[in-house]
C-alpha positions as MATLAB code, in Angstrom:
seq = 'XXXXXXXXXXXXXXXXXXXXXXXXXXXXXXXXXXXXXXXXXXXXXXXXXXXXXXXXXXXXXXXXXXXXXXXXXXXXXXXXXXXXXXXXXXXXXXXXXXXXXXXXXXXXXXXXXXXXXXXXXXXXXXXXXXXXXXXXXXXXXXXXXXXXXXXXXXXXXXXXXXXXXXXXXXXXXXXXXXXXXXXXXXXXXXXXXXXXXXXXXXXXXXXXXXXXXXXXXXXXXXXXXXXXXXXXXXXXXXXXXXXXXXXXXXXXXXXXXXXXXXXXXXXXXXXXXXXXXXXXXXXXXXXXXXXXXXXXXXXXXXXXXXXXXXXXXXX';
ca = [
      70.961  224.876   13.993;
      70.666  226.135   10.820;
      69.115  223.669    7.721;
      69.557  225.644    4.489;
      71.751  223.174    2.883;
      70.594  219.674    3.772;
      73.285  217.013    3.518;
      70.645  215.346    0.911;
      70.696  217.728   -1.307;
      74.491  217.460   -1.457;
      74.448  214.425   -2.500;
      72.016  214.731   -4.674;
      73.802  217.643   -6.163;
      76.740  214.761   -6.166;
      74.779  212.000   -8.334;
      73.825  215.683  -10.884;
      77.152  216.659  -11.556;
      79.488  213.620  -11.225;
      79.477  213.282  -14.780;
      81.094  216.776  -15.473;
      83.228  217.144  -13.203;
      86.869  215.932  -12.011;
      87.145  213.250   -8.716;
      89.881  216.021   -7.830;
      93.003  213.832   -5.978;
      94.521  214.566   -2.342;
      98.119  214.976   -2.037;
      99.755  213.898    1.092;
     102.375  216.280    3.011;
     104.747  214.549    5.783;
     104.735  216.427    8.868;
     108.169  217.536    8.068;
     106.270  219.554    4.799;
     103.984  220.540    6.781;
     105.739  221.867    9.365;
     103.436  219.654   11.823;
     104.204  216.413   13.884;
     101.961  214.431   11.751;
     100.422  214.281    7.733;
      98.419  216.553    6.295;
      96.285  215.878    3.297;
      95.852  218.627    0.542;
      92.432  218.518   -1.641;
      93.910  219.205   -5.028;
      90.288  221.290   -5.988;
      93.109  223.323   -8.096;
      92.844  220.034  -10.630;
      89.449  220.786  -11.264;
      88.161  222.177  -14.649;
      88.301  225.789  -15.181;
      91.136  225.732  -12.699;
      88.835  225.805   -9.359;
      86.056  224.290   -6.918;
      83.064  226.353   -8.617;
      82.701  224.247  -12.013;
      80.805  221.965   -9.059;
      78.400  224.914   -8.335;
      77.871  226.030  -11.937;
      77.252  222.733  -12.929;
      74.588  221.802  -10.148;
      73.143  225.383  -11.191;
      72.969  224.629  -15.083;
      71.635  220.499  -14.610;
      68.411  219.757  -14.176;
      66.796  222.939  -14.922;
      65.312  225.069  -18.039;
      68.050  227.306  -19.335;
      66.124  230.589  -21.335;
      67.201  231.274  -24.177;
      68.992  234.428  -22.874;
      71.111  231.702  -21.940;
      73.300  232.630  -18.386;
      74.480  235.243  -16.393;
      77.194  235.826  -13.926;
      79.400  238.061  -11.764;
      82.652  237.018  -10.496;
      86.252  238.208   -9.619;
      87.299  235.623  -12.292;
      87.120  231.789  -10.546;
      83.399  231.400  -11.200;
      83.071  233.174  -14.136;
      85.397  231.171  -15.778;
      83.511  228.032  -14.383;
      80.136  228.675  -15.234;
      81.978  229.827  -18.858;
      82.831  226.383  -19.173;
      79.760  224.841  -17.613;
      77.287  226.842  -19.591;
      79.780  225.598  -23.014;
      79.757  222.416  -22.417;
      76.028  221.854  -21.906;
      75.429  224.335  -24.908;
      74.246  227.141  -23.689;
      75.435  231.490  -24.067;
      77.366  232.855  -20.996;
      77.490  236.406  -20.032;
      80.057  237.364  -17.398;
      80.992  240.202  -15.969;
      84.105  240.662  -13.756;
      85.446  243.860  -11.813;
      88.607  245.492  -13.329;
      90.585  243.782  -10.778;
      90.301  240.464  -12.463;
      93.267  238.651  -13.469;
      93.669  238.608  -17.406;
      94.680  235.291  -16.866;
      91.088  234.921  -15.872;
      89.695  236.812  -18.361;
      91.123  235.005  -20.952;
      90.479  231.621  -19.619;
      86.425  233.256  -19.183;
      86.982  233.893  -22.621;
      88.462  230.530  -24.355;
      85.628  229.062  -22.745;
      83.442  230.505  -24.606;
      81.808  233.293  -22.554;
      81.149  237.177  -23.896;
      83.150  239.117  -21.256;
      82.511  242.327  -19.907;
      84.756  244.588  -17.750;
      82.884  246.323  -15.344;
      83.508  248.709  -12.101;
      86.664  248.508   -9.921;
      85.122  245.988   -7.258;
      83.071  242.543   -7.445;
      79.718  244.516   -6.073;
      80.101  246.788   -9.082;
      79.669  243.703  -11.761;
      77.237  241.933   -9.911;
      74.843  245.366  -10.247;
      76.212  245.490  -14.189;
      74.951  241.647  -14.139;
      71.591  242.146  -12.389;
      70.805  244.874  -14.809;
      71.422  242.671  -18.200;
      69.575  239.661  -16.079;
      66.357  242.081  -16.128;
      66.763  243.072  -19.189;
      66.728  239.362  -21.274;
      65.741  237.234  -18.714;
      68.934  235.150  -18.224;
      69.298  233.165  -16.080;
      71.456  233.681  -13.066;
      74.208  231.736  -11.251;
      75.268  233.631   -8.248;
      78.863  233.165   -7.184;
      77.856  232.107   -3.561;
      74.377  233.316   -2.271;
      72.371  230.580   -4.041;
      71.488  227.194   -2.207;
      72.753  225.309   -5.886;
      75.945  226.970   -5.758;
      76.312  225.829   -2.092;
      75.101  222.434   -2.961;
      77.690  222.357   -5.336;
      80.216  223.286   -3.631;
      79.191  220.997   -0.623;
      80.018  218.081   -3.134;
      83.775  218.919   -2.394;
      83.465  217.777    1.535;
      81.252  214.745    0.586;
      84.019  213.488   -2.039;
      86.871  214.519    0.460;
      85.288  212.769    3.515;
      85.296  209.338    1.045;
      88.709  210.273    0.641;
      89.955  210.890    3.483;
      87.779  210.158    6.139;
      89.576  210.528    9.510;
      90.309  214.172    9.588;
      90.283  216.123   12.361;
      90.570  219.563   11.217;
      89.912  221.185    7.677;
      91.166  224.463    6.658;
      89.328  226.416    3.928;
      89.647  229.642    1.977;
      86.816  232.100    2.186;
      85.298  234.815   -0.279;
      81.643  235.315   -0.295;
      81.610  231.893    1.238;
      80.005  229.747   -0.797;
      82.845  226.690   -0.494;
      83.169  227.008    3.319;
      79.368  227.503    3.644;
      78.613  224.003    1.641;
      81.079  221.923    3.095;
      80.552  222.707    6.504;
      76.909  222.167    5.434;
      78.343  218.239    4.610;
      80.048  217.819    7.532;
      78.710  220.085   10.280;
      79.809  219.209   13.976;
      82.106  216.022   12.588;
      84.887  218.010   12.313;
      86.554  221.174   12.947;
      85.748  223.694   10.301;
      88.193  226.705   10.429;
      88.143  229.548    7.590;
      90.932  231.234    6.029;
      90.814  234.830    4.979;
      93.353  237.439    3.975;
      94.333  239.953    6.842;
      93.479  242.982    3.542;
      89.675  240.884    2.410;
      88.248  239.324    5.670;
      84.429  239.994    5.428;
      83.495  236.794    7.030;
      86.141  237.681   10.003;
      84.322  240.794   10.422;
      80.880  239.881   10.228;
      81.120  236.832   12.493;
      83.055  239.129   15.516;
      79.778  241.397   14.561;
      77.235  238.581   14.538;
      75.767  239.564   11.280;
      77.122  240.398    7.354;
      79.218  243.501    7.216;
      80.929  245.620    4.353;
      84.744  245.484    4.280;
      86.546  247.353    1.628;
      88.449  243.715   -0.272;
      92.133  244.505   -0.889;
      94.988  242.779   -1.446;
      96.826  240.301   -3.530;
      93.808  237.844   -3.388;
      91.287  240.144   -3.941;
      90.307  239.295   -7.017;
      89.045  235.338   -5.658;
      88.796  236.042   -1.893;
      87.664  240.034   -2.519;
      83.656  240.097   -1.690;
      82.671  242.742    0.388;
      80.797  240.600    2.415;
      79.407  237.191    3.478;
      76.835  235.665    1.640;
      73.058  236.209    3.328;
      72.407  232.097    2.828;
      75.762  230.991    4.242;
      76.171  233.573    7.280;
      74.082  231.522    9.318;
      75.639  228.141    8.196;
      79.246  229.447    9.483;
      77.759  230.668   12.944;
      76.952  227.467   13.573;
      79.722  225.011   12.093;
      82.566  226.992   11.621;
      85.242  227.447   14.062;
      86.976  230.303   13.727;
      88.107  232.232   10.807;
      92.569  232.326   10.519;
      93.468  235.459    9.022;
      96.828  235.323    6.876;
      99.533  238.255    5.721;
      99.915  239.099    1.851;
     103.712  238.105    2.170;
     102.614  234.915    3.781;
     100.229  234.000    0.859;
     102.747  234.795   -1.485;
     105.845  232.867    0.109;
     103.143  229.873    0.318;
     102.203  230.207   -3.890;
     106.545  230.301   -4.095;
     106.651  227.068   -1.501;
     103.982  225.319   -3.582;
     105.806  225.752   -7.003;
     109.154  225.169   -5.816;
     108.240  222.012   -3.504;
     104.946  220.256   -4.828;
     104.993  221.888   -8.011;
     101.457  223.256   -7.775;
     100.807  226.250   -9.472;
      98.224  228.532   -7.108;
      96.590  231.254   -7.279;
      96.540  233.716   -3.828;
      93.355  232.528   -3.013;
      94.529  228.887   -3.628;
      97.044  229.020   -1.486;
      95.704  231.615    1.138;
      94.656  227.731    3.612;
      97.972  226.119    3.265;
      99.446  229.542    4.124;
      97.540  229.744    7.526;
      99.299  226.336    8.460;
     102.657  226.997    7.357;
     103.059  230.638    8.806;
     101.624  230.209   12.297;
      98.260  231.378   11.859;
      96.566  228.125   12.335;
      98.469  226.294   14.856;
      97.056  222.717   15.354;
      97.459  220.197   18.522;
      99.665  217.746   18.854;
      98.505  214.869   16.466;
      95.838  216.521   15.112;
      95.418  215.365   11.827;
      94.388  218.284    8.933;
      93.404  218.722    5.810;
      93.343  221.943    3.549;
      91.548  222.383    0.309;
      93.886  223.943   -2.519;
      90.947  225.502   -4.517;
      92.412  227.511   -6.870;
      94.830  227.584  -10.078;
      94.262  230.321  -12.227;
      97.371  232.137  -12.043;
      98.824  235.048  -14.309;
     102.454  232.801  -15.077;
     104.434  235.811  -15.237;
     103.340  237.073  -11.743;
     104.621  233.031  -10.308;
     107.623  233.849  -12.587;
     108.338  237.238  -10.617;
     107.935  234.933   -7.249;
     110.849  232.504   -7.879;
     112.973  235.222   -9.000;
];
């Protein structure tokens, strides 16, 4: 079994970051809700600053260690960038980000308001994280990969170690996947103590792919979540992590994404983004179909959606 991420250095990561950071809350769903004989608990990660999970990463990245004073660099498809935007703010250093042309402007403007220099670059993810590399060689910045660095995994492995305080008799927890860097540290917290099962749209499902391969393969990311879920492929550093502890991966429709993002407004007035609501979509549309009693929980990780795209939903 793999030990890349220790479950010490998750809580370590914890004690690092706790400070900047939100204790995001769970939400409850009856089984009726749920569409399940029994609760289900939803990890409001949506609650979290810069609208997502990764301010945990870019904050264990950014602690603790000697920024240059290049200050930071990152690629992302918008979530990260705008968290390591805020992280890199807030503990006073520059931010350089550059995001694929398939960002969000909700994104990029939230990259920007936090403070960050933006920069537009190539159609897909892999085309800003080359533009990224190349700046990062050129000043010496420092970098904060999205999800193939063991901080960024530590990070993100903080979300199962707070969850598991909150809710601690789960059975079952469903989680979105990009590159993998959420799915890769919190099955890293709780390896074989519960079931970890991935989520991944039908259109972007590198880690589908590369798992029925046994190794990381290229996909071509499309789709309405493409710009949170859209790597091309699994992170090198987490691959081995989800051979071992996670399940299975779920793969979910575009329509059934979207009818989850209009369910989420409309019932629990949570405003998601396609990749935050890609896990509660496998549950409600069939493609995750738990036992009888099995009790679940699903990690909302993501808010940063363009209000005039929800609008078009509910109308």
């Amino acid at each position: 079994m793999p030990e890349v991420i220790p479950r010490s250095a998750i809580e370590a990561a914890y004690e690092r970051i706790r400070g900047n950071i939100r204790r995001t809350p769970i939400m409850t769903l009856s089984g009726a809700e749920a569409g399940h004989d029994t609760d289900v608990v939803l990890k409001l990660e949506c609650l979290q600053h810069a609208g997502s999970f990764k301010a945990r990463g870019a904050f264990n990245g950014l602690l603790g260690v000697d920024v240059p004073e290049a200050g930071v660099v990152a690629a992302s498809g918008g979530n990260h960038g705008a968290a390591v935007a805020y992280a890199a703010s807030t503990l006073g250093h520059q931010a350089n980000i550059f995001v694929p042309e398939i960002s969000s402007p909700a994104k990029i403007n939230l990259i920007q308001t936090c403070g960050a220099e933006v920069h537009v670059t190539g159609a897909r993810y892999a085309d800003a994280l080359a533009a990224s590399e190349e700046l990062q060689a050129s000043t010496g910045a420092m970098t904060i990969h999205a999800y193939n660095q063991a901080s960024t995994l530590e990070g993100q492995g903080t979300l199962g170690l707070e969850l598991e305080g909150q809710a601690p008799d789960l059975d079952t927890l469903l989680i979105a996947v990009g590159g993998g860097g959420l799915i890769g540290g919190v099955a890293s917290w709780y390896r074989d103590r519960i079931k970890i099962v991935g989520v991944e749209p039908e259109t972007s499902c590198c880690l589908h792919a590369g798992l029925e391969a046994g190794e990381p393969v290229t996909v071509k990311p499309e789709g309405v979540a493409a710009d949170s879920l859209g790597a091309s492929s699994a992170g090198d550093m987490m691959f081995p992590i989800a051979q071992a502890y996670v399940d299975h991966v779920a793969l979910v429709s575009d329509a059934a994404i979207t009818a989850t993002q209009r369910c989420c407004w409309q019932n629990l007035r949570l405003a998601s983004e396609p990749g935050g609501a890609a896990a509660l979509a496998a549950l409600l549309h069939g493609a995750y179909k738990p036992e009888p009693g099995e009790r679940v929980g699903i990690v909302m990780c993501g808010a940063n959606v363009e209000l005039s795209k929800l609008d078009k939903l509910l109308t």
